[in-house]
KEPA-606973 format. One record per residue (C-alpha): chain; residue in three letters; x, y, z. Coordinates in steps of 0.5 Angstrom, whole numbers, plus 500, padded with zeros to 3 digits. Example, Ala and Ser with C-alpha at 12.3 -4.5 7.8 and 13.67 -1.06 7.14 Angstrom:
% KEPA-606973
REC  ch   aa   c1   c2   c3
REC   A  ALA  525  491  516
REC   A  SER  527  498  514
END
This chain:
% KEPA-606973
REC  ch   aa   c1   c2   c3
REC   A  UNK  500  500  500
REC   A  UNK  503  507  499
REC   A  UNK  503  511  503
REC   A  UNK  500  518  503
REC   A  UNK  504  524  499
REC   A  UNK  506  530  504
REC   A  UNK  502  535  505
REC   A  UNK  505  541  500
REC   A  UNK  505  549  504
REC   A  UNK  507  555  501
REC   A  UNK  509  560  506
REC   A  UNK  509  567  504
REC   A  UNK  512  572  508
REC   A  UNK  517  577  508
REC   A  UNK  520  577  514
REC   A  UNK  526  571  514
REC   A  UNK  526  571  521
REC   A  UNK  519  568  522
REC   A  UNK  518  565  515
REC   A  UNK  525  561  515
REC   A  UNK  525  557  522
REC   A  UNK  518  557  522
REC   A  UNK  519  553  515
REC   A  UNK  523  549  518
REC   A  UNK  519  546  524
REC   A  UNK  513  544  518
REC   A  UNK  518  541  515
REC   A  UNK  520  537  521
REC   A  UNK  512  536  521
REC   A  UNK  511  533  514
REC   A  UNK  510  538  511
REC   A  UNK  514  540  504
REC   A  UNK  515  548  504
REC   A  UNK  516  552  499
REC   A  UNK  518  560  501
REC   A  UNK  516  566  498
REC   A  UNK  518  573  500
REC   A  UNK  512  576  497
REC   A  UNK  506  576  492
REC   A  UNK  511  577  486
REC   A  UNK  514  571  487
REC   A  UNK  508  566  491
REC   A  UNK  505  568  483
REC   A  UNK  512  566  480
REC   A  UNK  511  558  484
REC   A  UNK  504  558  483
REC   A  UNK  506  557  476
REC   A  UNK  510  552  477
REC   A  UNK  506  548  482
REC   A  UNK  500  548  486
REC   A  UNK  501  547  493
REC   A  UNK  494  544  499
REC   A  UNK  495  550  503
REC   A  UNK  498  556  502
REC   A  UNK  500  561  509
REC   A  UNK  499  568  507
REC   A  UNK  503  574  510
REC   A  UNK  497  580  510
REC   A  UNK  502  587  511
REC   A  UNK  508  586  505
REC   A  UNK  511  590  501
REC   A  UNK  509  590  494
REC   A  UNK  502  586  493
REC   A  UNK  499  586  500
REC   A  UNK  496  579  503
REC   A  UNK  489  581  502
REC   A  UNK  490  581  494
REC   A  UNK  494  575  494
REC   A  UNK  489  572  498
REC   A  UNK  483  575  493
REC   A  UNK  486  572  487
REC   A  UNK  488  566  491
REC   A  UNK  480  564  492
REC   A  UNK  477  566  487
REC   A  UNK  482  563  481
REC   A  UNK  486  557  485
REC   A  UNK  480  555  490
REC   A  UNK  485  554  495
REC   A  UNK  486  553  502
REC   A  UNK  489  559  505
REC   A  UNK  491  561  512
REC   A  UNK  493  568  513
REC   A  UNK  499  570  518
REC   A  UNK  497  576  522
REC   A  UNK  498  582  527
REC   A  UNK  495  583  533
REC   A  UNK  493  590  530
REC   A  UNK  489  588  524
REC   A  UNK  483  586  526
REC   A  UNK  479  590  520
REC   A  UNK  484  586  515
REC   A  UNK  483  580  519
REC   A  UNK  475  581  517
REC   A  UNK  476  582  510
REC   A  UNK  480  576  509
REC   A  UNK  475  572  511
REC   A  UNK  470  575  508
REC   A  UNK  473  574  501
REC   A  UNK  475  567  502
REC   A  UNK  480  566  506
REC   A  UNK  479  560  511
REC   A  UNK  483  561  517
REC   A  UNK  487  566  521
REC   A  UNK  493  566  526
REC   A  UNK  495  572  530
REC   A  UNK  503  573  530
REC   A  UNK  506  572  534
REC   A  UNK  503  564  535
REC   A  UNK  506  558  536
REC   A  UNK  507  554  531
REC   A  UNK  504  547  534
REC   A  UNK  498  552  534
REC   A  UNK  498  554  526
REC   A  UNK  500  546  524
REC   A  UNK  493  544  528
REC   A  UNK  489  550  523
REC   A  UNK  494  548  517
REC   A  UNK  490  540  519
REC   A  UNK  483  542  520
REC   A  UNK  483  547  514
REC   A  UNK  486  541  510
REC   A  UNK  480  536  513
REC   A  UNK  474  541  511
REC   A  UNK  478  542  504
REC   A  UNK  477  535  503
REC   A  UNK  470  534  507
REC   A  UNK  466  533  501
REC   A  UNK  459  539  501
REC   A  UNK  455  532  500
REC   A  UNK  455  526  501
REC   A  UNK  459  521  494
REC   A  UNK  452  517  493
REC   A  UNK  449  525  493
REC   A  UNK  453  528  488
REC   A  UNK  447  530  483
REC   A  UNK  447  537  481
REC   A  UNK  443  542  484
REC   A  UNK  438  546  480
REC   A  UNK  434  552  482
REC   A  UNK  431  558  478
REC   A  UNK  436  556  471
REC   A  UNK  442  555  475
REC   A  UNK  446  549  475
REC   A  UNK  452  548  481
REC   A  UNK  456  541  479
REC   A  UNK  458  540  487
REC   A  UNK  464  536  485
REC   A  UNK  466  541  479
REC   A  UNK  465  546  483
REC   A  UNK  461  549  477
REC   A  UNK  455  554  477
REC   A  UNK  452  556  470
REC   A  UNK  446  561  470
REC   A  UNK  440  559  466
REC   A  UNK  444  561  459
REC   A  UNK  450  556  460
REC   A  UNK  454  561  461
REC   A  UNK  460  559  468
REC   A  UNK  460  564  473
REC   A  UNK  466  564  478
REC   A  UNK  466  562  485
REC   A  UNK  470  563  490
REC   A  UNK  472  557  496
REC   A  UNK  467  561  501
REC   A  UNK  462  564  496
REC   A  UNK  462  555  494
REC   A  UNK  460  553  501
REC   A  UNK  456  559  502
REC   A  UNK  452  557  496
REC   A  UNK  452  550  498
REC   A  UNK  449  551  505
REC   A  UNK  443  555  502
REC   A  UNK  442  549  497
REC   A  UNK  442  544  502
REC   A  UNK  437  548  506
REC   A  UNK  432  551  501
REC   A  UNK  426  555  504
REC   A  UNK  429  555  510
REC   A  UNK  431  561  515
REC   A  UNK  439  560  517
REC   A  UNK  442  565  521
REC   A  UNK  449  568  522
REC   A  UNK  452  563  527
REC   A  UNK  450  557  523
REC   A  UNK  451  560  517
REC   A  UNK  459  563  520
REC   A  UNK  461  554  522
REC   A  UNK  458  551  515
REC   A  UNK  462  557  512
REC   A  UNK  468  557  515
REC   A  UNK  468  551  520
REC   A  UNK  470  554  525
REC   A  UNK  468  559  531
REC   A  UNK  468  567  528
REC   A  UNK  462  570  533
REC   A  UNK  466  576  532
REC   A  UNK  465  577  525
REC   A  UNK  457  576  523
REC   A  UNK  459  583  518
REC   A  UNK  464  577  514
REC   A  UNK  457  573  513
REC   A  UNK  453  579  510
REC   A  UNK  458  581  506
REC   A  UNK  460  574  503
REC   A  UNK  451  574  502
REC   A  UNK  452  581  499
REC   A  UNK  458  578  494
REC   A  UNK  454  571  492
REC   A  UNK  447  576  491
REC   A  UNK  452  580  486
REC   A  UNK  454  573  482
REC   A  UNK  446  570  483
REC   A  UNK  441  576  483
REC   A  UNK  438  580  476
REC   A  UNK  438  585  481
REC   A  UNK  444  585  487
REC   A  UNK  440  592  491
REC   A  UNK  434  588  490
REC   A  UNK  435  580  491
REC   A  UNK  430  575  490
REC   A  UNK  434  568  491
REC   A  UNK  437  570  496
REC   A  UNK  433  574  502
REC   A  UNK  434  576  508
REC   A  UNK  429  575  514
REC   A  UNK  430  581  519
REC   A  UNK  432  579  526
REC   A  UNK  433  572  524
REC   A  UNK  438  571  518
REC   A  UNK  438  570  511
REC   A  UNK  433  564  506
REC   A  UNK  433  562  500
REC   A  UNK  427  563  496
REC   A  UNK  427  558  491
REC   A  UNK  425  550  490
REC   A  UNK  432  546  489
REC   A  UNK  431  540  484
REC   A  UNK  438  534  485
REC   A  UNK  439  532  478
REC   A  UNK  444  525  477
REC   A  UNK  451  529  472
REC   A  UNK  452  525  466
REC   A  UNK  459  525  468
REC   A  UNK  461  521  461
END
């Protein structure tokens, strides 16, 4: 039997002094680090290969973190765990709510980030439905392919989802007509607990409207129920792919 492949991590840090041991204590865990000093050179390695994980730095000169982070959710899909300061509890907010999974606060232990690295990777790889239950989800004219990861609007035509917008969209899909409010729409969406960051739900409700509804300002997929949460307003059908 073979045994599994290590875990690939992109580390992106401009700081030698925490991204140079802090690589060498995951290789000592089994991981298989590559190092980046900024944005520019994490864009230059995802060229060449895509890694599980990638842990990302969020104040670098040059591309900042958020926007490597954006890019990295919305075009990669991949897991992305942001290094943080104390003081950036407003980035830290932002980057949840454009898709990333999990954050760290410097200084951290790294026993710490390796048990974060492992229960994002667990989520990662937790299938949104059941294997017998890959079946598409139609609503509306919309089709989303859970294992493609795919959704198409009623002309055919893909529309881009990032990793959170995914999830998030599952979530609805999986409870049509039903009430769902922040706190258990925060742990199907990010997996962990975020009582803080209710705002990161509404905006990531507001970034899933603009890809779904006609009318963003004035939504009728996706509703929300004053005091209470948000619903999705439509019937869901699941319909077996023909994955021929």
């Amino acid at each position: 039997m073979n045994a599994p492949a290590p875990t690939r991590v992109l580390l992106v840090d401009d700081e030698p002094t925490l991204r140079e041991p802090l690589a060498e204590y995951l290789g000592r865990q089994g991981f298989v680090v590559r190092q980046a000093e900024d944005a520019a050179k994490a864009r230059a390695i995802l060229t060449d290969e895509l890694p599980d994980i990638v842990l990302l730095d969020i104040m670098m000169p040059g591309e900042d973190g958020l926007s490597l982070c954006r890019h990295l959710t919305e075009t990669k899909q991949l897991p992305v765990i942001l290094l943080t300061a104390r003081g950036e509890a407003t980035d830290r907010i932002v980057g949840l709510e454009i898709g990333a999974d999990d954050y760290v606060v410097k200084p951290f232990e790294p026993r710490e980030l390796v048990a974060r690295i492992r229960s994002v990777l667990r989520r990662a790889a937790r299938p949104a439905t059941p294997p017998e239950e890959d079946a598409l989800y139609e609503f509306e004219g919309w089709c989303l392919d859970p294992l493609k990861r795919r959704l198409t609007d009623p002309e055919g035509t893909v529309v881009p989802l990032s990793s959170a917008e995914f999830r998030l969209l599952i979530a609805f899909l999986n409870h049509p007509r039903q009430v769902l409010d922040r706190d258990r729409l925060l742990d199907m969406v990010q997996g962990r607990e975020a009582h803080l960051f209710d705002r990161a739900v509404d905006n990531q409700v507001s970034r899933l409207r603009r890809k779904i509804e006609e009318d963003s300002r004035d939504p009728k997929l996706i509703q929300t129920v004053w005091g209470g949460g948000y619903r999705l307003a439509a019937d869901v059908k699941r319909v077996s792919p023909d994955r021929n």
